[in-house]
C-alpha positions in Angstrom: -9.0 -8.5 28.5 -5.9 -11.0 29.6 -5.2 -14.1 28.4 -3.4 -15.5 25.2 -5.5 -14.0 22.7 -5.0 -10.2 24.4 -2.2 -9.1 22.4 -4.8 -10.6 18.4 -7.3 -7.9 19.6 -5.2 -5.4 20.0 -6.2 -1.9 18.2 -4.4 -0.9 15.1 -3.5 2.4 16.7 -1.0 -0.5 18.9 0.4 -1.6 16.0 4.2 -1.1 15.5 4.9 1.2 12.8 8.9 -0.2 12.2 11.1 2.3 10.5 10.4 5.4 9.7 12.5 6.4 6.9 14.1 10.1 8.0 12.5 11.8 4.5 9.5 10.8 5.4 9.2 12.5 9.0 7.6 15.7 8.3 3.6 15.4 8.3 3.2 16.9 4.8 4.5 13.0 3.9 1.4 11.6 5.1 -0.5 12.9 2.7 0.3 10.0 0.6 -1.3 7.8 3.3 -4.5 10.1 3.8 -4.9 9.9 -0.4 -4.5 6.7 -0.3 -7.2 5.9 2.5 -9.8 8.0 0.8 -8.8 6.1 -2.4 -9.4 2.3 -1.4 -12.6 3.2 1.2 -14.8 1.0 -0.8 -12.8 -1.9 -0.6 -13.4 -4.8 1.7 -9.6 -5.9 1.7 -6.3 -4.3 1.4 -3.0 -5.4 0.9 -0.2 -2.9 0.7 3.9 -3.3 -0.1 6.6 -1.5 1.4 4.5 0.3 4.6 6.7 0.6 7.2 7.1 3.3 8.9 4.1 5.1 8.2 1.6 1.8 7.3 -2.2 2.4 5.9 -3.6 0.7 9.0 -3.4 4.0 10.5 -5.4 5.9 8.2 -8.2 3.6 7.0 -11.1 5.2 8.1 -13.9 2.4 7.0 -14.0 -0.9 8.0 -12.6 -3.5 5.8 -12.8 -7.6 6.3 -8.7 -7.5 6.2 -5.6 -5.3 5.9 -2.1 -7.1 4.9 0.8 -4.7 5.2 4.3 -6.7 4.1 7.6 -5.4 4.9 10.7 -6.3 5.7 11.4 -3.4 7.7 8.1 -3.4 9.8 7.5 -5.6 13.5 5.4 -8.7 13.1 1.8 -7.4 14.3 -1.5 -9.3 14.2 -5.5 -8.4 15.5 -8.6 -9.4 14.7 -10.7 -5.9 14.8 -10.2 -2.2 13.1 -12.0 0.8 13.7 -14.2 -1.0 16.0 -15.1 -4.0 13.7 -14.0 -7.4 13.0 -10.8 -7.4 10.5 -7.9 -9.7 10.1 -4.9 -7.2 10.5 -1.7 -8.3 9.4 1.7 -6.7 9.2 4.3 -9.3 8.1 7.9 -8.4 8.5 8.7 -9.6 4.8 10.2 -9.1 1.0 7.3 -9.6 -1.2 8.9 -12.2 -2.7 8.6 -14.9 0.3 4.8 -14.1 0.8 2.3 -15.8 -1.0 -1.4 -13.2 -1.5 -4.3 -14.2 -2.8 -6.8 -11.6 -1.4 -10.4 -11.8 -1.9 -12.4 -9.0 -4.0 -13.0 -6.4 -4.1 -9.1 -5.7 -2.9 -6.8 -2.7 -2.8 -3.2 -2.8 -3.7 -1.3 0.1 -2.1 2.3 0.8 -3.6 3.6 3.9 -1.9 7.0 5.1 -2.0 7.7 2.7 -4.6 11.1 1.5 -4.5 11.4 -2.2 -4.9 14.5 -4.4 -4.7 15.3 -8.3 -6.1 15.4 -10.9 -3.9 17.4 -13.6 -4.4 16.8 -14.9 -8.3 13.5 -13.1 -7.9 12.9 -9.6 -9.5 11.7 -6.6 -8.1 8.8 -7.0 -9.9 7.8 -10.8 -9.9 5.1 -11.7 -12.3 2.6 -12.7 -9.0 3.1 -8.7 -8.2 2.1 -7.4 -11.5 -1.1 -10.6 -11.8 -1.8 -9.0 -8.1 -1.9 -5.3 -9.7 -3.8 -6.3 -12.7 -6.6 -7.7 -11.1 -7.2 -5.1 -7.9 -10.2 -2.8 -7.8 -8.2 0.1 -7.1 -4.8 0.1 -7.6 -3.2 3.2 -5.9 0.5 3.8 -6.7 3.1 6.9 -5.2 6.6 7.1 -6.3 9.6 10.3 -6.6 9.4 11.6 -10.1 13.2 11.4 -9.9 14.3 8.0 -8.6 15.4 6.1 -10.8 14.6 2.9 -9.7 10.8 3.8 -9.2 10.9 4.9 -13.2 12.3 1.6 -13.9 9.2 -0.5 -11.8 6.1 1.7 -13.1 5.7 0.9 -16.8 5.2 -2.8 -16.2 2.7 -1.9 -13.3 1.1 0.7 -15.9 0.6 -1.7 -18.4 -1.5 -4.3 -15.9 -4.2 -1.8 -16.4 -6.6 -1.6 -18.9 -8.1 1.8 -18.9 -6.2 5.0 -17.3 -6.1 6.3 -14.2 -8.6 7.8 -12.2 -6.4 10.3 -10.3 -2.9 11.1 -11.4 -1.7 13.9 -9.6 2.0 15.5 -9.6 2.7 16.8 -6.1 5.4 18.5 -4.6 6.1 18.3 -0.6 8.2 21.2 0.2 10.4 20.0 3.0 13.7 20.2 3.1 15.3 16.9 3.9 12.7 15.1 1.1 14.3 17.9 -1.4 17.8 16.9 -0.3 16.8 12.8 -1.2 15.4 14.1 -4.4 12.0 12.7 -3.1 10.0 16.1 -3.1 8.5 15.9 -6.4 6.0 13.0 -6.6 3.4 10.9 -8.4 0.3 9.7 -7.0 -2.2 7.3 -9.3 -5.2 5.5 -8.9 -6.8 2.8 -11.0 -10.4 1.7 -10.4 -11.7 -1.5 -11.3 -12.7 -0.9 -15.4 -16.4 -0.8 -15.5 -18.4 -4.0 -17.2 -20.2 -3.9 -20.2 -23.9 -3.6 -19.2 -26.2 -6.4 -20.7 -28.9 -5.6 -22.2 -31.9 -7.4 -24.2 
């Protein structure tokens, strides 16, 4: 198809991925993006933080109504079908901080790698992040057992939640330049949405 609205259909295997940090090259990191995938397959929308380089779009295997990837680090992108179906796919080249979300249920909120930075007078962790993370049906978080900034973030995003995790795994990827960051040994969680009360009579 040609025309102005070629580039908006574009697949999401066209999408530009952005940087790919070096400690993330070797397959075995992926398997964060795979987990995560399998985790938010019921959901109809999917926001994630901090994708670039290796973004969710590429590994969603259902077929949601939307998929908003923000970055700063990743290329503008923008289509309007995934997996062969109708989906708004964004990827906005962005700090959290200077978008404003308000996804429509059931929604996923994908934090892997997590890692975030201030902007401006803004936290890392601005209170419209943690209202987004208390409210998703699945919440799926990944972060290095040893960074210390990622074991300054997670308590405020643990405490958005009001019944534990469905999956909390401790993984280690044995590569050698994830070992050298200090980036091998990992965290991976996922919150579901905490089940209603049934009513009865």
């Amino acid at each position: 198809m040609a025309g102005p609205y070629a580039s908006t259909l574009a697949k999401a295997s066209d999408a530009p991925a952005g940087t790919l940090l070096p400690h993330l090259a070797n397959p075995a990191a992926a398997l964060r993006q795979v987990l995560a995938a399998h985790a938010v397959r019921s959901c109809d929308h999917i926001v994630e933080i901090g994708g670039a380089g290796l973004p969710i779009t590429g590994f969603l295997t259902h077929r949601p109504d939307s998929v908003t990837v923000i970055d700063p680090k990743i290329p503008d992108f923008a289509a309007e079908r995934l997996n062969g179906a109708p989906c708004r796919l964004r990827h906005r080249a962005a700090k959290l901080q200077e978008i404003t979300l308000a996804p429509a249920h059931p929604y996923a909120l994908i934090l892997l790698g997590l890692s975030l930075k201030p902007f401006g007078r803004q936290g890392a962790i601005p209170s419209e992040l943690l209202a987004l993370a208390a409210s998703a049906d699945v919440l799926v978080i990944d972060y290095a057992l040893d960074l210390e900034r990622a074991q300054g973030q997670i308590g405020a995003l643990l405490a958005t939640r009001r019944t534990p995790p469905a999956i909390d795994l401790e993984l280690t990827i044995n590569d050698e330049t994830l070992q050298a960051a200090g980036f091998d040994r990992r965290r991976f969680l996922v919150f579901e949405a905490a089940p209603t009360s049934a009513v009865t009579d």
